[in-house]
N, CA, C and O atoms as a Maestro MAE file, in Angstrom:
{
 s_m_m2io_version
 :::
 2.0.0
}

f_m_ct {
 s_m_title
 :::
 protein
 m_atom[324] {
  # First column is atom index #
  i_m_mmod_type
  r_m_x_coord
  r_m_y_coord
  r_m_z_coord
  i_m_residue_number
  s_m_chain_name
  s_m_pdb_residue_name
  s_m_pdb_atom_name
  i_m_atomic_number
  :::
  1 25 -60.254 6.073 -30.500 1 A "UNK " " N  " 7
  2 3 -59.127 6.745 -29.895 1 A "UNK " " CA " 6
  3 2 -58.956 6.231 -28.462 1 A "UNK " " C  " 6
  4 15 -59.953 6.058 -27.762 1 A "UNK " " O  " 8
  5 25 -57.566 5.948 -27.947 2 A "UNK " " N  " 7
  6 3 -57.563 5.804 -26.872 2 A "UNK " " CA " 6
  7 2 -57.796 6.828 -25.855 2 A "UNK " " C  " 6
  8 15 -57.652 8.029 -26.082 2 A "UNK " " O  " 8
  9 25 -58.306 6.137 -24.268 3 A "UNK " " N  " 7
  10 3 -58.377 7.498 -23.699 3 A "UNK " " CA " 6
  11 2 -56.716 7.892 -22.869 3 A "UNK " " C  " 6
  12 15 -55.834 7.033 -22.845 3 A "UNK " " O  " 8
  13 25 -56.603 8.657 -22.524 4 A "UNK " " N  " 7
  14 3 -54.955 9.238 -22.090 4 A "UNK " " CA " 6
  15 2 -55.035 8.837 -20.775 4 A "UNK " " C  " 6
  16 15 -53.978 8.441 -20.284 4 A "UNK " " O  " 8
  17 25 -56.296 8.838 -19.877 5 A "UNK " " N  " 7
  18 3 -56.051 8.534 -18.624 5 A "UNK " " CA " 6
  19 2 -55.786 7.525 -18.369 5 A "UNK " " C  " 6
  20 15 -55.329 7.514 -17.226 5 A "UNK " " O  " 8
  21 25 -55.817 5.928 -19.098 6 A "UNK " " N  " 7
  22 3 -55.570 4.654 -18.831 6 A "UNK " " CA " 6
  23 2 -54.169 4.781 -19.100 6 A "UNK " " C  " 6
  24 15 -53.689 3.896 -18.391 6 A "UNK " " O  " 8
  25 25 -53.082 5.427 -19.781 7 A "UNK " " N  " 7
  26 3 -52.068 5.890 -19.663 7 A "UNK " " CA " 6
  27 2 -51.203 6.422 -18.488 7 A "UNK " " C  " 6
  28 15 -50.224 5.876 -17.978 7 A "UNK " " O  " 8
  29 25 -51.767 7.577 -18.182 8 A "UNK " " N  " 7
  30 3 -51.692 8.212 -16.963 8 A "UNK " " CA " 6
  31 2 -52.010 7.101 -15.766 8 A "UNK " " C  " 6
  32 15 -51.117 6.705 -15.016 8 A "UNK " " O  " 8
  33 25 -53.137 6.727 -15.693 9 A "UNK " " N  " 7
  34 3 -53.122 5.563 -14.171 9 A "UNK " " CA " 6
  35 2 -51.913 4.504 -14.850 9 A "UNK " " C  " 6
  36 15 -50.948 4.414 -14.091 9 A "UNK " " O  " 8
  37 25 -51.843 4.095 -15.487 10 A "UNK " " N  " 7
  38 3 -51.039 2.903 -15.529 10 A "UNK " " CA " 6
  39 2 -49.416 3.778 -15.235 10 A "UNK " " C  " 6
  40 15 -48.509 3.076 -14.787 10 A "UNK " " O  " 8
  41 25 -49.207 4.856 -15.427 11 A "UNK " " N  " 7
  42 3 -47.979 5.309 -15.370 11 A "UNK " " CA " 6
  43 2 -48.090 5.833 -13.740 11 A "UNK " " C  " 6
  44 15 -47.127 5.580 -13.016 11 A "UNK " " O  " 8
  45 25 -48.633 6.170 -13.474 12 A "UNK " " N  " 7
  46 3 -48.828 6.753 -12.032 12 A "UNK " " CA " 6
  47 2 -48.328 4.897 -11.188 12 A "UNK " " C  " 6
  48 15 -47.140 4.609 -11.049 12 A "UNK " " O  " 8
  49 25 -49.234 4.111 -10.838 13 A "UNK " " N  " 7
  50 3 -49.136 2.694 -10.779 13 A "UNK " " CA " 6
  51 2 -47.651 2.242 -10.986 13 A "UNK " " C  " 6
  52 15 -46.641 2.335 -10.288 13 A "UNK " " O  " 8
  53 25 -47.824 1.904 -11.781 14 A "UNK " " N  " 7
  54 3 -45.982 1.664 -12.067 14 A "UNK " " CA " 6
  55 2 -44.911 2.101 -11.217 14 A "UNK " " C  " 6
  56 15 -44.065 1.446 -10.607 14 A "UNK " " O  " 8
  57 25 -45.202 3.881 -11.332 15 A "UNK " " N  " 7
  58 3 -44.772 4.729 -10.218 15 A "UNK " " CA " 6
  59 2 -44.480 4.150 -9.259 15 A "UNK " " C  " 6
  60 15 -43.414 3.592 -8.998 15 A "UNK " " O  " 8
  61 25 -45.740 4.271 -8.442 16 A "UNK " " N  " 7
  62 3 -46.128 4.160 -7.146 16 A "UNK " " CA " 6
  63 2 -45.309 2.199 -6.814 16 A "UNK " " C  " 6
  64 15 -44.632 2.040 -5.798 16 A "UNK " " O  " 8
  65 25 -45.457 1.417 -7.450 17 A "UNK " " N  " 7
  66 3 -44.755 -0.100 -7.526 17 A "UNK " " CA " 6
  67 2 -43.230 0.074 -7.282 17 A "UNK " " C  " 6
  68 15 -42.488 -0.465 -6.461 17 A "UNK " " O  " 8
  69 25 -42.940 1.215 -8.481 18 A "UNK " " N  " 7
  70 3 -41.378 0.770 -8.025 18 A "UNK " " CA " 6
  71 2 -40.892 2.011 -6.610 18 A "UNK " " C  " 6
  72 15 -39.728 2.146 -6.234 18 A "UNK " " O  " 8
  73 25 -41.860 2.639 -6.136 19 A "UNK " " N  " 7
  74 3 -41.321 3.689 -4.975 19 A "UNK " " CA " 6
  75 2 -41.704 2.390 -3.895 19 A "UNK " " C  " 6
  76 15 -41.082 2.290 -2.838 19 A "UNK " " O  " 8
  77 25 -42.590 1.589 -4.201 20 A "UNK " " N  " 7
  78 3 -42.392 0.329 -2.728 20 A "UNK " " CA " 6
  79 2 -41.620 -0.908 -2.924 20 A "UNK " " C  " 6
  80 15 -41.745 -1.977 -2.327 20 A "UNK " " O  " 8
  81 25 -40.708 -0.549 -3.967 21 A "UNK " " N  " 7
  82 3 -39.679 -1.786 -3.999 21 A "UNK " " CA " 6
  83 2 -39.146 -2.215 -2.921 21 A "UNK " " C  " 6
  84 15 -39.482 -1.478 -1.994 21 A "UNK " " O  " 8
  85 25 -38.286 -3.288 -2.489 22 A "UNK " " N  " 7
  86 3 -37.451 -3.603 -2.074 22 A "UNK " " CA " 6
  87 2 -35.547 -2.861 -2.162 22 A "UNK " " C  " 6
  88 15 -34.597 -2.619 -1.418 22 A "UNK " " O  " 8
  89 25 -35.962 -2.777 -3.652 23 A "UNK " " N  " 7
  90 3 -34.763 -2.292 -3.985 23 A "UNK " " CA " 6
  91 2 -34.330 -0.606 -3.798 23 A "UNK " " C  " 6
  92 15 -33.161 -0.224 -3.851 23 A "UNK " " O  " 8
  93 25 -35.216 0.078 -3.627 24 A "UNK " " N  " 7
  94 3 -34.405 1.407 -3.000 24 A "UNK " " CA " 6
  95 2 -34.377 1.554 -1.914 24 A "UNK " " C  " 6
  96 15 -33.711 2.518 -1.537 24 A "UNK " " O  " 8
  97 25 -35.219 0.515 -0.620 25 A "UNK " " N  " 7
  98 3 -34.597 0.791 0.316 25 A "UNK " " CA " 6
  99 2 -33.223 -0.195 1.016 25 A "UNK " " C  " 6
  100 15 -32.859 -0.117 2.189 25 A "UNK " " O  " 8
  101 25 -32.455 -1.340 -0.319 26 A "UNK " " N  " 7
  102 3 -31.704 -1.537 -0.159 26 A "UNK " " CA " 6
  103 2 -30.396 -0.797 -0.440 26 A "UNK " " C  " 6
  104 15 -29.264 -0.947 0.021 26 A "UNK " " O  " 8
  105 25 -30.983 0.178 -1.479 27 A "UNK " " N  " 7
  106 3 -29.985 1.134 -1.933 27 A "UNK " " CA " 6
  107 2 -30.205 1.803 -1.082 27 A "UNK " " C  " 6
  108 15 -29.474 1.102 -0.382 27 A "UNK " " O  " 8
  109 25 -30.653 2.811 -0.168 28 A "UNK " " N  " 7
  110 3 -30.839 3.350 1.111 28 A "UNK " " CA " 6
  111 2 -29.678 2.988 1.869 28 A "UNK " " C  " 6
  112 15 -28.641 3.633 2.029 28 A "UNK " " O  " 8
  113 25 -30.028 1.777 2.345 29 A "UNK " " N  " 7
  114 3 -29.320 1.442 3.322 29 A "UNK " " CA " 6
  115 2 -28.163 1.262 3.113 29 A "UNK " " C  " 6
  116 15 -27.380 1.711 3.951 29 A "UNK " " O  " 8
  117 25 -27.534 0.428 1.737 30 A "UNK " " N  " 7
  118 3 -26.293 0.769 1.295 30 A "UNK " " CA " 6
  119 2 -25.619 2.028 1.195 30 A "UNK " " C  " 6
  120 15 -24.388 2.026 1.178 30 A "UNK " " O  " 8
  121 25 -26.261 3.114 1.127 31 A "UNK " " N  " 7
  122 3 -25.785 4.408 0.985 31 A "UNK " " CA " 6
  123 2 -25.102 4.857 2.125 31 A "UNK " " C  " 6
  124 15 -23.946 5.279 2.162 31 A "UNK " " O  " 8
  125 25 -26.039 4.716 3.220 32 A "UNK " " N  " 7
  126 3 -26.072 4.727 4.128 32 A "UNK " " CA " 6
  127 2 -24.345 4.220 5.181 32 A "UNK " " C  " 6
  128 15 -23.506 4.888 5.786 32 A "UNK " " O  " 8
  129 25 -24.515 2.848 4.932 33 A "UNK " " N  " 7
  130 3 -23.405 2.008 5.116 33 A "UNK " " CA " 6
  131 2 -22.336 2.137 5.249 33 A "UNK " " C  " 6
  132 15 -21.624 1.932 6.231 33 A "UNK " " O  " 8
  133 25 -21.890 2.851 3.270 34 A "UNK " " N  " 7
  134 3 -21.228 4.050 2.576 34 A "UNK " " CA " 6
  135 2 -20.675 4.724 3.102 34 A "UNK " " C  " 6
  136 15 -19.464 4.940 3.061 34 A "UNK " " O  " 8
  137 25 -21.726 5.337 3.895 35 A "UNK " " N  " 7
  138 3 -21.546 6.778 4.515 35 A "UNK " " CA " 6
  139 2 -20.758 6.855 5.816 35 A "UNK " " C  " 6
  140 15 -20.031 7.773 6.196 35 A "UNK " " O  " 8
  141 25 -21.127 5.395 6.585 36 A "UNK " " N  " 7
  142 3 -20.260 5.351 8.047 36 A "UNK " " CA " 6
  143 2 -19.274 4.998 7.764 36 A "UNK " " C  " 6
  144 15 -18.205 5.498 8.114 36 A "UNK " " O  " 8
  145 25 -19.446 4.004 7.028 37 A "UNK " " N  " 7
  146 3 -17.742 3.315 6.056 37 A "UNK " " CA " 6
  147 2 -16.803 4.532 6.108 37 A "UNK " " C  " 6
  148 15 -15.861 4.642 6.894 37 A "UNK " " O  " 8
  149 25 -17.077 5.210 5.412 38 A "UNK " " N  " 7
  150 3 -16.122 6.526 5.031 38 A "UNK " " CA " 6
  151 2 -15.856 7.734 6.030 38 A "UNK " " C  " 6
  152 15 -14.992 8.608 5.956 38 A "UNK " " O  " 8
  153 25 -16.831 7.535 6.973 39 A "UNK " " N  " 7
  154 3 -16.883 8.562 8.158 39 A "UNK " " CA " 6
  155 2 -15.710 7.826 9.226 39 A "UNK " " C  " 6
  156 15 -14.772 8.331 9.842 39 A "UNK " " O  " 8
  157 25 -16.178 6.500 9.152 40 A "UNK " " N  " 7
  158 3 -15.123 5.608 10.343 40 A "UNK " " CA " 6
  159 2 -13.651 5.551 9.237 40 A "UNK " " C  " 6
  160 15 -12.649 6.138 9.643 40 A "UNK " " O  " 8
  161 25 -13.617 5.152 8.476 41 A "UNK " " N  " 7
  162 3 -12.099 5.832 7.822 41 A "UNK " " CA " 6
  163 2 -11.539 6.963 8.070 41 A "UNK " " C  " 6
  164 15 -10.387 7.090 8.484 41 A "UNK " " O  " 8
  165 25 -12.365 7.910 7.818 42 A "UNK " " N  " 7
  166 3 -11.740 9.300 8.231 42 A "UNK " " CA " 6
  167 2 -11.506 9.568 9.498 42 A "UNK " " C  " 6
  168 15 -10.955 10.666 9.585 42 A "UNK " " O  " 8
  169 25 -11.674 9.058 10.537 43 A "UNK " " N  " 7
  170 3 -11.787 9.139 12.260 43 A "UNK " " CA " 6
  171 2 -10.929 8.247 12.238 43 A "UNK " " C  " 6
  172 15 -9.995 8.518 12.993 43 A "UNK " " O  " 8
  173 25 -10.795 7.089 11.593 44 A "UNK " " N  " 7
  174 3 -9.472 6.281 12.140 44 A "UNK " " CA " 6
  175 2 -8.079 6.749 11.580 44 A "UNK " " C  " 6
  176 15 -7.042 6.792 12.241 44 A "UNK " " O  " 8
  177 25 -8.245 7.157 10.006 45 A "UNK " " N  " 7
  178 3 -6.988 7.973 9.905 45 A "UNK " " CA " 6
  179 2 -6.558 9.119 10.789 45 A "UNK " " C  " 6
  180 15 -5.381 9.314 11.092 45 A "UNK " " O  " 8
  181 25 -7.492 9.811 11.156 46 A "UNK " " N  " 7
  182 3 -7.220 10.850 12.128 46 A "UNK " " CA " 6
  183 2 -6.263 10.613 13.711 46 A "UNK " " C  " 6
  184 15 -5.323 11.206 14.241 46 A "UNK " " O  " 8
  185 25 -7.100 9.432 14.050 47 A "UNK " " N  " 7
  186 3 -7.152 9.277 14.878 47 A "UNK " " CA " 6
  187 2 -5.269 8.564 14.984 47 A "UNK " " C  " 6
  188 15 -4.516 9.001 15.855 47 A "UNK " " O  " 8
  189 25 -4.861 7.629 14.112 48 A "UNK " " N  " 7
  190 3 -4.019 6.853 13.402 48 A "UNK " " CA " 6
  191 2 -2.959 8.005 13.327 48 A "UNK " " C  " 6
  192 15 -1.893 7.407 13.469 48 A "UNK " " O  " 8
  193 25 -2.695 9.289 13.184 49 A "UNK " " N  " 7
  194 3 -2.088 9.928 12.346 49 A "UNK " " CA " 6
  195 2 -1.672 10.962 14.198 49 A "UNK " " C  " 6
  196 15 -0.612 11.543 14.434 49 A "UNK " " O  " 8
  197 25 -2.895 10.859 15.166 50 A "UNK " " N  " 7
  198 3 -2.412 11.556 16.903 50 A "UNK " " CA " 6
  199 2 -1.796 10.267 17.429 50 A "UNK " " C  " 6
  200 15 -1.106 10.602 18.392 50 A "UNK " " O  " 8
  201 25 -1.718 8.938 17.249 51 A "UNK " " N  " 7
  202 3 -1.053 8.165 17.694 51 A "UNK " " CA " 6
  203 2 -0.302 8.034 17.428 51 A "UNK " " C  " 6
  204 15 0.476 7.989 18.380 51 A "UNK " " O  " 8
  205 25 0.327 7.847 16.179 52 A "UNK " " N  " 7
  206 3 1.650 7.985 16.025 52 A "UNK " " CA " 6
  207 2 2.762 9.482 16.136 52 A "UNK " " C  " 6
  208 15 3.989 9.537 16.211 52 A "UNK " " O  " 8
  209 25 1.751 10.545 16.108 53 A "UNK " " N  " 7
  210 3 2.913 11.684 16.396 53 A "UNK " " CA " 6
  211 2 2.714 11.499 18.118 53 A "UNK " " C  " 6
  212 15 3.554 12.123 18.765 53 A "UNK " " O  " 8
  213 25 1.841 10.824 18.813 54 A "UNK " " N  " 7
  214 3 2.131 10.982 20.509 54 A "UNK " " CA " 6
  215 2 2.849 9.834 20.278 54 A "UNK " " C  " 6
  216 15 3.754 10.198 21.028 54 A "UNK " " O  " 8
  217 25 3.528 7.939 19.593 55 A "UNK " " N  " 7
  218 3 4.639 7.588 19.422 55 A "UNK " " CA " 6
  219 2 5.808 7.833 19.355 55 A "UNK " " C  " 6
  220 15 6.661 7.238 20.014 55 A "UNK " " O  " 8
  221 25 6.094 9.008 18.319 56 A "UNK " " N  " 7
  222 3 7.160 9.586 18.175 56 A "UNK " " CA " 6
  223 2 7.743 10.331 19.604 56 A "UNK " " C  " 6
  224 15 8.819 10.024 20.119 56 A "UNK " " O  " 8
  225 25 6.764 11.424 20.163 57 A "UNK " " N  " 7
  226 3 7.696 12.068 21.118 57 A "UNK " " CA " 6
  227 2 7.315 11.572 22.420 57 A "UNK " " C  " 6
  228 15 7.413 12.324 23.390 57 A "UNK " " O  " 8
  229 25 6.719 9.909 22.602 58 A "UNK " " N  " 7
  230 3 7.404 9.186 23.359 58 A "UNK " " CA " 6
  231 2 8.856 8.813 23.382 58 A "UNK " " C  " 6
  232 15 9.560 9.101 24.349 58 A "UNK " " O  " 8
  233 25 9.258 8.255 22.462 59 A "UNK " " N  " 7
  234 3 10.170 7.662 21.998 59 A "UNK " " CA " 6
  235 2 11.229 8.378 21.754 59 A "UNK " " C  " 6
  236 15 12.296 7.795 21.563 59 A "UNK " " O  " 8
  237 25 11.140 10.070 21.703 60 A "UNK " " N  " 7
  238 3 12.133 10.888 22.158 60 A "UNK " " CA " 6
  239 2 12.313 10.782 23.276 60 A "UNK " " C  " 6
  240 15 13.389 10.336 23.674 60 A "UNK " " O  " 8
  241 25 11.288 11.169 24.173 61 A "UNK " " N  " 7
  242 3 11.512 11.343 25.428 61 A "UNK " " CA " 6
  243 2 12.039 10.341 25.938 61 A "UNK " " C  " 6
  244 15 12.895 10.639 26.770 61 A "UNK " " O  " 8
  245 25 11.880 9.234 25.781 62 A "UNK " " N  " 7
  246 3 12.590 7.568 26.254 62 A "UNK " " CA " 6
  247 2 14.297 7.771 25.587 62 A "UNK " " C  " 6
  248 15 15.328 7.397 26.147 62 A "UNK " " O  " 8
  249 25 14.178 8.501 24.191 63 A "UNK " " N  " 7
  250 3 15.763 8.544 24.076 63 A "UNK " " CA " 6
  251 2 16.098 9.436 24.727 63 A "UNK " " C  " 6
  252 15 17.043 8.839 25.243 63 A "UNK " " O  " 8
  253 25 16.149 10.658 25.288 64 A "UNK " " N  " 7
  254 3 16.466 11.903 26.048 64 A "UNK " " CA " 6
  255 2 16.515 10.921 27.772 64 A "UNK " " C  " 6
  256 15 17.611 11.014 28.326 64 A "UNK " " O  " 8
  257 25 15.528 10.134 28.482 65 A "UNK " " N  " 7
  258 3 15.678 9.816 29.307 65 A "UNK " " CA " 6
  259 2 16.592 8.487 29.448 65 A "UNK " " C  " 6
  260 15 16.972 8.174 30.576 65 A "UNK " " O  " 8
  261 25 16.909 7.791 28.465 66 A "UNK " " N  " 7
  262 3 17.851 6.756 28.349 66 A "UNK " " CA " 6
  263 2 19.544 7.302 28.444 66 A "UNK " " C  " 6
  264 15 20.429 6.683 29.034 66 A "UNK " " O  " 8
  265 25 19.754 8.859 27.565 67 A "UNK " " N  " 7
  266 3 21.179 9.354 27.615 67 A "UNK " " CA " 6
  267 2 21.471 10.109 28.557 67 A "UNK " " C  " 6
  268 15 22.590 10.591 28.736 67 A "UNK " " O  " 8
  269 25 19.946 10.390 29.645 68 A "UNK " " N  " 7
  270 3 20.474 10.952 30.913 68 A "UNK " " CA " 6
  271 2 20.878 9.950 32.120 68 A "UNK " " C  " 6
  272 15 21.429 10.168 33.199 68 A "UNK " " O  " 8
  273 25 20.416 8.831 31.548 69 A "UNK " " N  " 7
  274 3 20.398 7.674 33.086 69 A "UNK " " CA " 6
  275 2 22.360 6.979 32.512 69 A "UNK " " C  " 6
  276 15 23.214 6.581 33.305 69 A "UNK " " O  " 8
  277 25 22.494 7.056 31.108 70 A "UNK " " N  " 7
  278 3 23.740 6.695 31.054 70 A "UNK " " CA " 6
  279 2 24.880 7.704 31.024 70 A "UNK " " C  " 6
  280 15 26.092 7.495 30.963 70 A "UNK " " O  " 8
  281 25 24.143 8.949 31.088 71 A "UNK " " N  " 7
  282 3 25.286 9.952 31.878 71 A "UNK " " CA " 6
  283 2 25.384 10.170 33.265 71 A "UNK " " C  " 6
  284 15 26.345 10.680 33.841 71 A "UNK " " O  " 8
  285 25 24.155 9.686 33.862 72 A "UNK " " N  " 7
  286 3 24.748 9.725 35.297 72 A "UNK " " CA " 6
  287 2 25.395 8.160 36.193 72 A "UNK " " C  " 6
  288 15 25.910 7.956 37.293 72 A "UNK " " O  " 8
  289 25 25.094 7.481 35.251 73 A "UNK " " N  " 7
  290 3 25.977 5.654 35.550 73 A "UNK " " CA " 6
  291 2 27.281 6.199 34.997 73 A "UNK " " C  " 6
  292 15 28.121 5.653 35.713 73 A "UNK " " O  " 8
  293 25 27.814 6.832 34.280 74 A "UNK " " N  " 7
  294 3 29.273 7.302 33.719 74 A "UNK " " CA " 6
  295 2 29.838 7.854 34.914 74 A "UNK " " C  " 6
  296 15 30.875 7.445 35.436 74 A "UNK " " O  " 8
  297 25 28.741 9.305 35.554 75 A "UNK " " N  " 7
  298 3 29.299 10.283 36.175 75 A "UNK " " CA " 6
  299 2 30.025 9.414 37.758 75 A "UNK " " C  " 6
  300 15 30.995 9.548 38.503 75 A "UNK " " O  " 8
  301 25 29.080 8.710 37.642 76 A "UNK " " N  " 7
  302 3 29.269 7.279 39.137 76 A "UNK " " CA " 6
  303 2 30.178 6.633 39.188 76 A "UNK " " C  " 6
  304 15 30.803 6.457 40.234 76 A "UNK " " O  " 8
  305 25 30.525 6.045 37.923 77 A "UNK " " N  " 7
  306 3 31.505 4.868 37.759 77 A "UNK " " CA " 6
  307 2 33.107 5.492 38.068 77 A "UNK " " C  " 6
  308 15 33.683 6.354 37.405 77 A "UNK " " O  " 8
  309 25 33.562 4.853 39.147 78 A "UNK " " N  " 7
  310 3 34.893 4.874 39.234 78 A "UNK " " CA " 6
  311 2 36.052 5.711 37.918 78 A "UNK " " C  " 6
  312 15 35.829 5.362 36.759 78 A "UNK " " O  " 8
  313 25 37.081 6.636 38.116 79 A "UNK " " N  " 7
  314 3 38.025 6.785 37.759 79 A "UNK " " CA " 6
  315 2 36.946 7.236 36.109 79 A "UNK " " C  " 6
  316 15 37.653 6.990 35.132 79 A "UNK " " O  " 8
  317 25 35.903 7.641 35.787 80 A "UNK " " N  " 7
  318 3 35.579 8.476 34.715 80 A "UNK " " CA " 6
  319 2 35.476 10.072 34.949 80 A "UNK " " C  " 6
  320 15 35.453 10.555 36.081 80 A "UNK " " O  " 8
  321 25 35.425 10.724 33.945 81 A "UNK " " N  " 7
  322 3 35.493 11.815 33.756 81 A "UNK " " CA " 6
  323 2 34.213 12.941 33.724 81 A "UNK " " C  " 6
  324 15 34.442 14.129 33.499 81 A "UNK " " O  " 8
  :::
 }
 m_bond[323] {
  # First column is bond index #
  i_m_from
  i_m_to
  i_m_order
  :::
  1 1 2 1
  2 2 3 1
  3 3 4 2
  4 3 5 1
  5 5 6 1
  6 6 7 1
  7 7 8 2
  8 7 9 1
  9 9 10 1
  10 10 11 1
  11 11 12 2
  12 11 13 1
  13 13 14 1
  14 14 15 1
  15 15 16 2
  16 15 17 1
  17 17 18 1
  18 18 19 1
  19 19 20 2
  20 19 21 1
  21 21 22 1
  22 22 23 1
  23 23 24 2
  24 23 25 1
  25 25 26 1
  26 26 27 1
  27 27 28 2
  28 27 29 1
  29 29 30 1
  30 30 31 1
  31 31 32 2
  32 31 33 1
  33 33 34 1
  34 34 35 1
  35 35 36 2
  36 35 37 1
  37 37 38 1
  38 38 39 1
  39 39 40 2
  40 39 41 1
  41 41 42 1
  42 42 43 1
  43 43 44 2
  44 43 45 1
  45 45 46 1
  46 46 47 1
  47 47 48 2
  48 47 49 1
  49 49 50 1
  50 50 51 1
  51 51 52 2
  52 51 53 1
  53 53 54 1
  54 54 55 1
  55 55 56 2
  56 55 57 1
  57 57 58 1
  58 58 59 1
  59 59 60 2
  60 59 61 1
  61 61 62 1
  62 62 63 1
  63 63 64 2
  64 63 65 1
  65 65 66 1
  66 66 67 1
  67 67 68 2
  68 67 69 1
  69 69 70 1
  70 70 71 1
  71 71 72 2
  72 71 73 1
  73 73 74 1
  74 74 75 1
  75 75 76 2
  76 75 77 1
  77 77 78 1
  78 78 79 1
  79 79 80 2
  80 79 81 1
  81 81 82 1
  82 82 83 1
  83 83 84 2
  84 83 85 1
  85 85 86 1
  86 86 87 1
  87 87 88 2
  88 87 89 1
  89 89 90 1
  90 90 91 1
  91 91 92 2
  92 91 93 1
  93 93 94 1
  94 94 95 1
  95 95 96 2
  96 95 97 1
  97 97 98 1
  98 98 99 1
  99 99 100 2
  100 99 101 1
  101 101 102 1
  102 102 103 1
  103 103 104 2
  104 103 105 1
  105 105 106 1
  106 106 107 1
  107 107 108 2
  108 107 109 1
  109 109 110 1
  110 110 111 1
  111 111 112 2
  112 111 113 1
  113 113 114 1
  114 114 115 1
  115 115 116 2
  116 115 117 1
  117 117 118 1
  118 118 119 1
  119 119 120 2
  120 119 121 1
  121 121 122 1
  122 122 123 1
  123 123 124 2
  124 123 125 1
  125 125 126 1
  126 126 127 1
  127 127 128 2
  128 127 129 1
  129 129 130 1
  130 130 131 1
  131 131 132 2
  132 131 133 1
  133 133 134 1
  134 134 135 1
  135 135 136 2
  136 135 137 1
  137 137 138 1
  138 138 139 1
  139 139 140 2
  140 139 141 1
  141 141 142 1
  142 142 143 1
  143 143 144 2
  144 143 145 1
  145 145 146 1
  146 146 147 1
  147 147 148 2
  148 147 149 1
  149 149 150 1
  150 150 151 1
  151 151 152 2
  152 151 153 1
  153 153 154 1
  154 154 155 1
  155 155 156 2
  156 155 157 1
  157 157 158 1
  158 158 159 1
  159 159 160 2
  160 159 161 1
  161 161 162 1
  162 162 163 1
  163 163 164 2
  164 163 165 1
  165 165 166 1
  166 166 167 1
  167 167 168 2
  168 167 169 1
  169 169 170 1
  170 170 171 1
  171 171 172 2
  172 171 173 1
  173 173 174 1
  174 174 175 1
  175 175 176 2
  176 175 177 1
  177 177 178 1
  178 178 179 1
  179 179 180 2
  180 179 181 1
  181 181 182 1
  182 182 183 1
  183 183 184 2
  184 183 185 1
  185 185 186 1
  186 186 187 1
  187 187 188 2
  188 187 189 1
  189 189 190 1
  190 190 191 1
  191 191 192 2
  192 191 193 1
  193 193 194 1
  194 194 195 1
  195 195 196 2
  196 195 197 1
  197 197 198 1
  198 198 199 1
  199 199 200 2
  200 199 201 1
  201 201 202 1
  202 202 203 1
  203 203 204 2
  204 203 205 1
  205 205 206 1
  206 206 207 1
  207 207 208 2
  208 207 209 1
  209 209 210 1
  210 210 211 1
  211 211 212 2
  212 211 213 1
  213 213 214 1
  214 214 215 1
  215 215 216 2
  216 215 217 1
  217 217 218 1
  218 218 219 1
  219 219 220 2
  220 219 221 1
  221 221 222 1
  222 222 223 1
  223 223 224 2
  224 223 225 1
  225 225 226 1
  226 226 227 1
  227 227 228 2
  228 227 229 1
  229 229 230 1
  230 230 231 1
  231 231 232 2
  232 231 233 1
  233 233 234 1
  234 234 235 1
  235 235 236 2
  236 235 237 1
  237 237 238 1
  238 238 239 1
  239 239 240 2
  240 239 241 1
  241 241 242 1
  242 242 243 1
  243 243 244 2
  244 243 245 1
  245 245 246 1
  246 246 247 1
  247 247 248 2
  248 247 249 1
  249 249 250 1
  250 250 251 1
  251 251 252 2
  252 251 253 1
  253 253 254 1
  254 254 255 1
  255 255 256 2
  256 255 257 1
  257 257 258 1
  258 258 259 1
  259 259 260 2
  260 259 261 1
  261 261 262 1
  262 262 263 1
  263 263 264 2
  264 263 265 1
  265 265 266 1
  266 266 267 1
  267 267 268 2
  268 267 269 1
  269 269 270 1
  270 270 271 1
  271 271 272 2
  272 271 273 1
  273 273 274 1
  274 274 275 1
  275 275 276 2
  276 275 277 1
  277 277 278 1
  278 278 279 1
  279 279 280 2
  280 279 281 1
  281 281 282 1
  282 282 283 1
  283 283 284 2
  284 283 285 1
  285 285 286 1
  286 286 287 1
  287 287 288 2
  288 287 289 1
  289 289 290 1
  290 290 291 1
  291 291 292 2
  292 291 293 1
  293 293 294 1
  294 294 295 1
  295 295 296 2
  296 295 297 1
  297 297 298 1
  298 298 299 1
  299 299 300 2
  300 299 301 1
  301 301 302 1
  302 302 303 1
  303 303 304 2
  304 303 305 1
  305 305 306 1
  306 306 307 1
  307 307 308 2
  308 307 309 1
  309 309 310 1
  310 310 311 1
  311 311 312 2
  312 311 313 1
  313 313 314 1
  314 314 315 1
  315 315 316 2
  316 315 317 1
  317 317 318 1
  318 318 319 1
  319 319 320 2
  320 319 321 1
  321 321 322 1
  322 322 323 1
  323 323 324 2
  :::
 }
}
């Protein structure tokens, strides 16, 4: 009969081989990676999404200050109303 513990160590072993791979702490670090990847997406959409609404009500304000500078060149100009 075999004995069970040459089983057991060889399975323990094995274990212990693939927990010092290479390969999960490349998956680690990929996870990882992942993780800023998707964190810096979400901060740049954010971020992407206050720049363009502070665009927009620039660009009012530049139209609001553009139809006041050509109502007062009107109000100036000779023989207008």
């Amino acid at each position: 009969m075999i004995d069970n513990r040459l089983f057991d160590d060889l399975a323990a072993r094995i274990s212990e081989a693939l927990r010092r791979t290479p390969a999960q702490d490349v998956e680690r670090t990929c996870g990882r990676a992942c993780q800023l990847a998707r964190s810096f997406r979400a901060r740049s959409s954010q971020d992407f999404e206050v720049q363009k609404k502070l665009l927009e009500h620039a660009q009012a304000k530049l139209a609001e200050a553009r139809d006041r500078v050509a109502r007062i060149e009107a109000a100036k100009t000779p023989g207008s109303t």
